[in-house]
MDAnalysis code that builds the backbone (N, CA, C; Angstrom):
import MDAnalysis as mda
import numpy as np

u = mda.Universe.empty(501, n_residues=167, atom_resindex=np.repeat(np.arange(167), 3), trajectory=True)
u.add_TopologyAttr("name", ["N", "CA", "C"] * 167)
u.add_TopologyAttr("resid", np.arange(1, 168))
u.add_TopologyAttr("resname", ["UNK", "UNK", "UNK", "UNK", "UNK", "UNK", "UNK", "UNK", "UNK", "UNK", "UNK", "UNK", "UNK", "UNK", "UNK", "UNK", "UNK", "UNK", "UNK", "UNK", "UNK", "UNK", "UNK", "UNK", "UNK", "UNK", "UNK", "UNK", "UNK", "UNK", "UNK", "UNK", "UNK", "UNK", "UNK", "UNK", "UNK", "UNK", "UNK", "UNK", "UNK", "UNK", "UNK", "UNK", "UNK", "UNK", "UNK", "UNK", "UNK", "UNK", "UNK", "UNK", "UNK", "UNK", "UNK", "UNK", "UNK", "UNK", "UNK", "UNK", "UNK", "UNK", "UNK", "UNK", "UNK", "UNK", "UNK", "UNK", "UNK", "UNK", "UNK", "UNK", "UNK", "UNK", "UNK", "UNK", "UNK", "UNK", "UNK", "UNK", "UNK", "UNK", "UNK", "UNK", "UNK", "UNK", "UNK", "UNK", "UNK", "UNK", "UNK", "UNK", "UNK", "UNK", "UNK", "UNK", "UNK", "UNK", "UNK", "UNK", "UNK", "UNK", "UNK", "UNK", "UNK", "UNK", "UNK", "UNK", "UNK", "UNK", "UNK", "UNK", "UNK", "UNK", "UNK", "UNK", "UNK", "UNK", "UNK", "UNK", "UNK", "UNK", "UNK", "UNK", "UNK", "UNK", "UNK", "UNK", "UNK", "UNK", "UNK", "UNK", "UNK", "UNK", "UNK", "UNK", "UNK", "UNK", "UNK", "UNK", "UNK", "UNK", "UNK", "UNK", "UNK", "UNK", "UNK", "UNK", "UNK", "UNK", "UNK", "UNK", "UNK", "UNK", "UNK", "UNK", "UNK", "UNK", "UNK", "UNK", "UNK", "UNK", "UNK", "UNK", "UNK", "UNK", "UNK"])
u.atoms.positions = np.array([
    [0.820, -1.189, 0.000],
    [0.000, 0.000, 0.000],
    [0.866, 1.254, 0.000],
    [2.077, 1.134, 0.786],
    [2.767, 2.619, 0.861],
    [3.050, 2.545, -0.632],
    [3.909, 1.747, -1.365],
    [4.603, 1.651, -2.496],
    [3.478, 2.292, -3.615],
    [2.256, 1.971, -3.379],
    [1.233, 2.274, -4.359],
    [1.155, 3.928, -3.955],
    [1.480, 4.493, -2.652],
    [1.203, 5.730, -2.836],
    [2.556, 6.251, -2.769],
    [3.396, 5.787, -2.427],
    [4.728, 6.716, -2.921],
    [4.628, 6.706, -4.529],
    [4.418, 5.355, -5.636],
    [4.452, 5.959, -6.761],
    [3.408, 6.972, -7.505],
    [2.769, 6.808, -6.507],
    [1.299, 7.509, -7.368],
    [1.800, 9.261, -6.906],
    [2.297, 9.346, -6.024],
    [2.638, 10.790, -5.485],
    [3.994, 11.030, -6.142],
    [4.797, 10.172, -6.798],
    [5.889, 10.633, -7.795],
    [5.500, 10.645, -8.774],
    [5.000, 10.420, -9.722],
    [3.908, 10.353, -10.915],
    [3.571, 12.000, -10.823],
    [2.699, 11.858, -9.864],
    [1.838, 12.949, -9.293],
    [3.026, 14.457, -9.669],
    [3.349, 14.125, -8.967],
    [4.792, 15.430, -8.891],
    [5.883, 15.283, -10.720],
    [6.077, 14.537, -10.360],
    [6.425, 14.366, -12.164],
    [5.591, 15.376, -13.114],
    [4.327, 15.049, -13.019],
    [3.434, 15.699, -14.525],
    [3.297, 17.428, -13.917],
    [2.963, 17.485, -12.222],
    [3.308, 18.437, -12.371],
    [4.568, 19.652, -12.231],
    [5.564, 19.205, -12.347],
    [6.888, 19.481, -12.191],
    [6.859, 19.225, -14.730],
    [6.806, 18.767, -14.813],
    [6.776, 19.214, -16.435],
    [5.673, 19.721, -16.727],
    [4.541, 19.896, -16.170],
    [3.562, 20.927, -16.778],
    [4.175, 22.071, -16.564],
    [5.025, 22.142, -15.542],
    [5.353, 23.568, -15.579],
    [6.686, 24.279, -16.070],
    [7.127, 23.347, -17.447],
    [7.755, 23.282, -18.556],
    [7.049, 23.755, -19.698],
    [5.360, 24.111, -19.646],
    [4.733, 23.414, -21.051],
    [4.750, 25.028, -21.642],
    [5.204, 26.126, -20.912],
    [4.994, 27.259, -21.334],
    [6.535, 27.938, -22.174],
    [7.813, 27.346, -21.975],
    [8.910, 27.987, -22.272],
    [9.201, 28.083, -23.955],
    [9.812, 29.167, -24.064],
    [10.446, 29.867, -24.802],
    [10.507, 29.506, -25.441],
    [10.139, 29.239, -27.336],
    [10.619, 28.681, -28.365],
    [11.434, 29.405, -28.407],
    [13.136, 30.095, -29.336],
    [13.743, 30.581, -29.838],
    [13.763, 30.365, -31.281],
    [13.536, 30.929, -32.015],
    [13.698, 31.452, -33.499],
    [14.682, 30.791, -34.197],
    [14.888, 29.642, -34.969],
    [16.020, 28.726, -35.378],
    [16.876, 29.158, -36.842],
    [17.854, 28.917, -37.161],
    [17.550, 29.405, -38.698],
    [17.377, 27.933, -39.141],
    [16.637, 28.291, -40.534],
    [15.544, 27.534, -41.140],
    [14.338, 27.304, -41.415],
    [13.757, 28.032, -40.133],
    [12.602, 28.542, -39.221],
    [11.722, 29.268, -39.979],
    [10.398, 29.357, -40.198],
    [9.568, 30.564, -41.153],
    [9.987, 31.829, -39.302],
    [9.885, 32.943, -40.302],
    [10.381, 34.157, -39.451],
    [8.830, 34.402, -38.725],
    [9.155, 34.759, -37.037],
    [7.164, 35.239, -36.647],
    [7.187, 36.321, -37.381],
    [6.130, 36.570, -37.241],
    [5.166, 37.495, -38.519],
    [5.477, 38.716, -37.499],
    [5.374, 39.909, -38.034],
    [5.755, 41.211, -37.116],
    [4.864, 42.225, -37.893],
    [4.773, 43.251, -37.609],
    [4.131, 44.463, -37.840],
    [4.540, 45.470, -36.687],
    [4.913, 46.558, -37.665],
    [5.591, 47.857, -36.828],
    [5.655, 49.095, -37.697],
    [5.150, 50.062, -36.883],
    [4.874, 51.589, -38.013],
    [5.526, 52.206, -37.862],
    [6.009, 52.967, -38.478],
    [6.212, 54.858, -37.880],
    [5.366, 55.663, -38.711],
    [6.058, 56.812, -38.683],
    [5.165, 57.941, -39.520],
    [5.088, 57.768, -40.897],
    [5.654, 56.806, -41.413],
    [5.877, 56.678, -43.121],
    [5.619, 55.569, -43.861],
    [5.281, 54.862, -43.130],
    [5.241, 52.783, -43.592],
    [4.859, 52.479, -42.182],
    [4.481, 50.888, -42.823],
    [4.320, 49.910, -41.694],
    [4.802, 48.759, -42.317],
    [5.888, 48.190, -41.749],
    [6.535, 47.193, -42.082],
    [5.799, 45.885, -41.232],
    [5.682, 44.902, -42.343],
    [4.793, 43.675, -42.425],
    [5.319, 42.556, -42.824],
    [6.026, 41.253, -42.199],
    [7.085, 40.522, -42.447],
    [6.124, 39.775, -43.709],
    [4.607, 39.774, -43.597],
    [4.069, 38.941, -44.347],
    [3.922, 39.429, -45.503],
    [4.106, 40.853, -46.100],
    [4.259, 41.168, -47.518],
    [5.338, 41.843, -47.607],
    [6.380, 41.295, -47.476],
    [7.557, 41.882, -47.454],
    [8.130, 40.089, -48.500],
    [8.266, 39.589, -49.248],
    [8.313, 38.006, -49.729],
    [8.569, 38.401, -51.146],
    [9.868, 37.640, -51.165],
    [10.563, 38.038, -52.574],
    [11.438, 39.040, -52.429],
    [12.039, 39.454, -51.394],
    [12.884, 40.420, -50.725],
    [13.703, 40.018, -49.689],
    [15.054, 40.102, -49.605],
    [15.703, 39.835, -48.109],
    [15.517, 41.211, -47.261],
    [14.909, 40.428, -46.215],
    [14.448, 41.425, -44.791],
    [15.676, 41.392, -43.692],
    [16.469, 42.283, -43.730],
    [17.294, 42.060, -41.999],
    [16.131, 43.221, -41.185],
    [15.966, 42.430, -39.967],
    [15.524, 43.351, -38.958],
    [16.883, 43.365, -37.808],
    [17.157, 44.804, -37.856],
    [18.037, 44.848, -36.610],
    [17.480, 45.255, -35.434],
    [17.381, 44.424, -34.037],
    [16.757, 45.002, -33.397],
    [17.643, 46.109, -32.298],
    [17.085, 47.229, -31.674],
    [18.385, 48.283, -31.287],
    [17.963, 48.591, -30.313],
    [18.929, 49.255, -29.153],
    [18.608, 50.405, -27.877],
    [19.509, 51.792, -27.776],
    [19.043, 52.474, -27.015],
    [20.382, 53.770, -27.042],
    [21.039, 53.067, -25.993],
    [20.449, 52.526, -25.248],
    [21.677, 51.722, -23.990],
    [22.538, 50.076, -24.427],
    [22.210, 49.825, -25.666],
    [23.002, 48.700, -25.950],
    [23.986, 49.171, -26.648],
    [25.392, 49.080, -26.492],
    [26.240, 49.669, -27.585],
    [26.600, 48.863, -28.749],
    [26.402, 47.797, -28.471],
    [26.580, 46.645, -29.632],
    [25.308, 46.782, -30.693],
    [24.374, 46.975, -30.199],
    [23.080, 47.059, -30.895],
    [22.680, 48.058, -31.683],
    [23.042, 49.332, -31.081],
    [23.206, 50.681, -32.118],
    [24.304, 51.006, -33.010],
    [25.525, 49.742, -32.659],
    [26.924, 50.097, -33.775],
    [26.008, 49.257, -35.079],
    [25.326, 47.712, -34.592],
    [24.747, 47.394, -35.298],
    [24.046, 47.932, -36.429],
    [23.118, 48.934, -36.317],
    [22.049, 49.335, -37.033],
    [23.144, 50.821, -37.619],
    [23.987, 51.185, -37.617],
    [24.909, 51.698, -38.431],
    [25.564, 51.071, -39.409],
    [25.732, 49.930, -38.780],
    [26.565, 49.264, -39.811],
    [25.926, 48.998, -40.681],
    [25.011, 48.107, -40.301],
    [23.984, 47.385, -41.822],
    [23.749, 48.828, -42.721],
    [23.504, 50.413, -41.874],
    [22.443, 50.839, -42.854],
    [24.179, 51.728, -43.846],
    [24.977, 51.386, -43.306],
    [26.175, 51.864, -44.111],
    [26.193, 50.701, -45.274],
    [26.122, 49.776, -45.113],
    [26.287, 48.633, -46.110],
    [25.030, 48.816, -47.138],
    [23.996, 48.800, -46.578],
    [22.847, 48.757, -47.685],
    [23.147, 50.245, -48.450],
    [23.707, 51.723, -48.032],
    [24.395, 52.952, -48.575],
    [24.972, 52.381, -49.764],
    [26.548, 51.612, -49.395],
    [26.620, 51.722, -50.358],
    [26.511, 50.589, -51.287],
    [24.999, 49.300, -51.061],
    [24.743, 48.466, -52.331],
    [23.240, 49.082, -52.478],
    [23.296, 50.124, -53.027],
    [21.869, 49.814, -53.220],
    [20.659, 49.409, -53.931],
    [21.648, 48.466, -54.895],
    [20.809, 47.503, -55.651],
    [20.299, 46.290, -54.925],
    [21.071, 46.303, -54.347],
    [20.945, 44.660, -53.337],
    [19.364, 44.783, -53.222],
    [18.864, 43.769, -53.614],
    [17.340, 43.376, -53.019],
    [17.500, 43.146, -51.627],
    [17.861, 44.117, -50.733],
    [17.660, 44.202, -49.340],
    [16.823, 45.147, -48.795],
    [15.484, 45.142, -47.692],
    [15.082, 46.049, -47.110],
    [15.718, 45.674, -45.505],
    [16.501, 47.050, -44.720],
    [16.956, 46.843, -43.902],
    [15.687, 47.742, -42.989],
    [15.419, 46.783, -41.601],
    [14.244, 47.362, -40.608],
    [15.035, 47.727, -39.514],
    [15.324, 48.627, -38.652],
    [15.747, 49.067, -37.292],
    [14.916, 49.218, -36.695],
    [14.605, 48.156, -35.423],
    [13.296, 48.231, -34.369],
    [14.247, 48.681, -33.713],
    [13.800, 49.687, -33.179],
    [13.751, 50.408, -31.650],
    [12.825, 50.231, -30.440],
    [13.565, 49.904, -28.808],
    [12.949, 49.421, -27.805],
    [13.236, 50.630, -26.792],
    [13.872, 51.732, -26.918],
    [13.859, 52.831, -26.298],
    [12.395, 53.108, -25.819],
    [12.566, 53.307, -24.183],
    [11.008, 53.888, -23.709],
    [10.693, 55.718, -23.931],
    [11.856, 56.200, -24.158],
    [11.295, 57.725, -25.408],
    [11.502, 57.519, -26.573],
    [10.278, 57.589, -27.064],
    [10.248, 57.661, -28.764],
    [11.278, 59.083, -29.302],
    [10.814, 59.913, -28.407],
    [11.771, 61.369, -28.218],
    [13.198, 60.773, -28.629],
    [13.522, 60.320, -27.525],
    [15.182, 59.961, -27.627],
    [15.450, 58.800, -29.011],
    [14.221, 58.237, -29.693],
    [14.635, 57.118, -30.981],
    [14.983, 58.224, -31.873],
    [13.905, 59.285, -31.576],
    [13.980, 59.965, -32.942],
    [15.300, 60.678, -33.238],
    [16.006, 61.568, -31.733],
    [17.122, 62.191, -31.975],
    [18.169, 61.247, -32.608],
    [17.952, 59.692, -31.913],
    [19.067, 58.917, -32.478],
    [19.335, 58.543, -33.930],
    [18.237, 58.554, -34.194],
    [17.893, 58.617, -35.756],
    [18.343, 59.771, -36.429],
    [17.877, 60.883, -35.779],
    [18.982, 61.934, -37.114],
    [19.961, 62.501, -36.485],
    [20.626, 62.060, -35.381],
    [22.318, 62.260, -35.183],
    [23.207, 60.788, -35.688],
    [22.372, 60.208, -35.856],
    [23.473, 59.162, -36.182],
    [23.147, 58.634, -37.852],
    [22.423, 59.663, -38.270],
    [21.926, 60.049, -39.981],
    [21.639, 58.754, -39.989],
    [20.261, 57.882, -39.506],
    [20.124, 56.791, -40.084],
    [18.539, 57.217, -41.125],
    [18.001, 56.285, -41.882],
    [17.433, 57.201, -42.919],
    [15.737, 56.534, -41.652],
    [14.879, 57.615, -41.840],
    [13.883, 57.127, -40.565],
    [12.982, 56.604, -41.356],
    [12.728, 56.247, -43.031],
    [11.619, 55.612, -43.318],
    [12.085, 53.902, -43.048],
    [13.362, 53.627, -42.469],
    [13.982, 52.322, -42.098],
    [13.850, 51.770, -40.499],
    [13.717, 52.766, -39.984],
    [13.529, 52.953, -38.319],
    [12.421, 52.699, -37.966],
    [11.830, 52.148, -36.778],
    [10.855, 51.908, -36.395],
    [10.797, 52.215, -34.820],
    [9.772, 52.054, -34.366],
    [10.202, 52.449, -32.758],
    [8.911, 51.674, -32.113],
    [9.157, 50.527, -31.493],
    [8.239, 49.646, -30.372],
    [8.126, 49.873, -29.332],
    [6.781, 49.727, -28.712],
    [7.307, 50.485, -27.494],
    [5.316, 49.151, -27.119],
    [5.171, 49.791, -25.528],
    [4.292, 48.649, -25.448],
    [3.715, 47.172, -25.674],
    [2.581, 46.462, -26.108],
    [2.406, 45.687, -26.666],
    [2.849, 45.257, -27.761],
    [3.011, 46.218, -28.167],
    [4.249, 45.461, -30.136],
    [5.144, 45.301, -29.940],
    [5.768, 46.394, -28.874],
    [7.317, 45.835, -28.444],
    [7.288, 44.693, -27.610],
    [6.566, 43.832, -26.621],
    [6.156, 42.769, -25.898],
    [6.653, 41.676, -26.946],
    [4.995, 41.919, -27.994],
    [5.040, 40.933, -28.654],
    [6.270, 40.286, -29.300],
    [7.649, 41.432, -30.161],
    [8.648, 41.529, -30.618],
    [9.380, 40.691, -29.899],
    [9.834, 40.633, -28.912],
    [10.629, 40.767, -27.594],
    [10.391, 38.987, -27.660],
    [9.159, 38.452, -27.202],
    [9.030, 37.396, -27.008],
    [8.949, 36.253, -28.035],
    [8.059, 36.683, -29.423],
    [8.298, 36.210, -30.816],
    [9.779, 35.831, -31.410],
    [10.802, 36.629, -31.037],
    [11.979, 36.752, -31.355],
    [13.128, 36.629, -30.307],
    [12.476, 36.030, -29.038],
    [13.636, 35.755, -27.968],
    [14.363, 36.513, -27.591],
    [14.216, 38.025, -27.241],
    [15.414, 38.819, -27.316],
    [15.392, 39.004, -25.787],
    [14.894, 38.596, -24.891],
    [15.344, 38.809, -23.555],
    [16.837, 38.777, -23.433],
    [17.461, 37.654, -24.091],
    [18.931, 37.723, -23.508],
    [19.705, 38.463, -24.668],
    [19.336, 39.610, -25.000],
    [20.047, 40.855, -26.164],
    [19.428, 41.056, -27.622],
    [19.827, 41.627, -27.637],
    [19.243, 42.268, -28.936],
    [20.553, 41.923, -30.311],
    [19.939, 41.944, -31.487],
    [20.639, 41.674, -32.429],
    [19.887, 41.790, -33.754],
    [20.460, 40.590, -34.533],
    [19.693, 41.069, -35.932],
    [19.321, 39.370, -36.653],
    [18.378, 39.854, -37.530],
    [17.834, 38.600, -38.003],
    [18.088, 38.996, -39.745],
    [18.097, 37.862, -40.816],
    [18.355, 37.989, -42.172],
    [17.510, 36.864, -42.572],
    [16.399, 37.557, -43.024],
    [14.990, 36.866, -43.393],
    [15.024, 37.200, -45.199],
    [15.244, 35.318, -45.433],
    [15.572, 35.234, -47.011],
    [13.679, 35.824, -47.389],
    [13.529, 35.520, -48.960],
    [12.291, 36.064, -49.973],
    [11.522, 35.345, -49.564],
    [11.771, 33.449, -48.919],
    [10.045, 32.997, -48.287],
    [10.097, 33.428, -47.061],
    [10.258, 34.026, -46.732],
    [10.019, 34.176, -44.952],
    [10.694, 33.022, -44.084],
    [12.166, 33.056, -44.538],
    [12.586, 31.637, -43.368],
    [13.854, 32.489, -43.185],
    [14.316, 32.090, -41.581],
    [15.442, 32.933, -41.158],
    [16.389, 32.119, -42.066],
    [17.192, 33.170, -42.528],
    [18.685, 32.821, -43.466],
    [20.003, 32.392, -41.945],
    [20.196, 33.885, -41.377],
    [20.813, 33.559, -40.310],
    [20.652, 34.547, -39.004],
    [21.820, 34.658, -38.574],
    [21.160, 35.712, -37.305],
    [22.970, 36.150, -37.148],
    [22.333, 37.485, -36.970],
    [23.876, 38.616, -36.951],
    [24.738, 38.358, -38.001],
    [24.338, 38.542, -39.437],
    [24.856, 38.738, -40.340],
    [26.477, 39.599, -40.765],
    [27.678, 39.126, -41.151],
    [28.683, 39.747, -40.783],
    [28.174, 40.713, -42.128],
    [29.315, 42.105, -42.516],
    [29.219, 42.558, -43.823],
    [29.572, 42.136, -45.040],
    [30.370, 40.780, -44.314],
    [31.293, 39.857, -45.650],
    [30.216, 38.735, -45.844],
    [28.754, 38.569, -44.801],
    [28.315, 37.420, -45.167],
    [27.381, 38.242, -46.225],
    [27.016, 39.085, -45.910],
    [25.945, 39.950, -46.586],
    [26.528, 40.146, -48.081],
    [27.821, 40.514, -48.240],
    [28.162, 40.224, -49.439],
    [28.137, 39.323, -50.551],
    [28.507, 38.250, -49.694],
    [28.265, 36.908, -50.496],
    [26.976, 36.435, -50.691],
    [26.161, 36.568, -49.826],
    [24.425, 36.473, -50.568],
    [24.087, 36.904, -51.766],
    [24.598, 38.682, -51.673],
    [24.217, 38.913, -52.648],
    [24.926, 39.300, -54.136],
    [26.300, 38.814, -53.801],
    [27.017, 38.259, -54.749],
    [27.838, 39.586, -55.249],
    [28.182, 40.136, -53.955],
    [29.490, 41.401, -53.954],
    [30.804, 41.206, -53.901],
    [30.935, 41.559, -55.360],
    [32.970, 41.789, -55.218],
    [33.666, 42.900, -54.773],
    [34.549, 42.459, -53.568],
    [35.319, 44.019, -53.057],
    [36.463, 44.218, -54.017],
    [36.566, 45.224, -54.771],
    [37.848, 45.378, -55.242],
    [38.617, 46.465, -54.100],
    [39.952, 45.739, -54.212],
    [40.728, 46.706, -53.268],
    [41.547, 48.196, -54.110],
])
């Protein structure tokens, strides 16, 4: 009789000790169809779902990450100077002043119909769709909507799209 209730009370504790597994974190794989996003500013609303037939990098950025804002310079220097490349480059912003996205945007001349700025529930949604609790970075979403890779170098970006550096 004990044996019948020690296993029935490990059982017991088992399912619920992994039910309370059943909620964690997918992370975003490459290979992966990209989650679907939507994000405005004053000029567009960028829509991962008609955005197809296009490579999408979304960089995601802060004024307090320094890795994250060299980021979104860099890419938008690279897409400067290809700008044939079938690339649309997105800069989400998670700054809680939109005030302070915007100055960052035209002191650091990034072009603002590329910028975006999340803030609330879209930024939530972003955040968790895309795993970024543990940092921010960038995603390279090929023409079907499947992640290519994640933190794209400028030499990988080249070779996608089939850039020769002459020295």
């Amino acid at each position: 009789m004990k044996k019948t209730i020690l296993i029935s009370a490990l059982c017991i504790g088992l399912f619920l000790f992994a039910g309370g597994y059943s909620h964690f974190e997918h992370k975003p794989r490459t290979g992966a169809e990209a989650p679907l996003l939507a994000v405005a500013n004053a000029d567009t609303t960028l829509r991962l779902d008609l955005s197809h037939g296009r490579y999408v990098l979304l960089d995601f950025w802060t004024s307090a990450d320094a890795p994250s804002r060299k980021s979104v310079n860099v890419y938008t220097a690279w897409q400067r100077r290809h700008p044939d490349a079938p690339l649309s480059v997105a800069g989400i912003n998670f700054d809680s002043s939109a005030g302070l996205f915007h100055e960052i945007v035209r002191v650091d001349s990034l072009n603002p119909a590329e910028q975006f700025h999340a803030s609330g529930d879209t930024a939530r949604a972003i955040v968790r769709d895309y795993a970024l609790r543990r940092g921010y970075g960038s995603v390279l979403i090929n023409p079907e909507g499947v992640i290519e890779c994640f933190n794209p170098t400028e030499e990988y970006l080249d070779s996608v799209f089939n850039i020769n550096i002459r020295n």
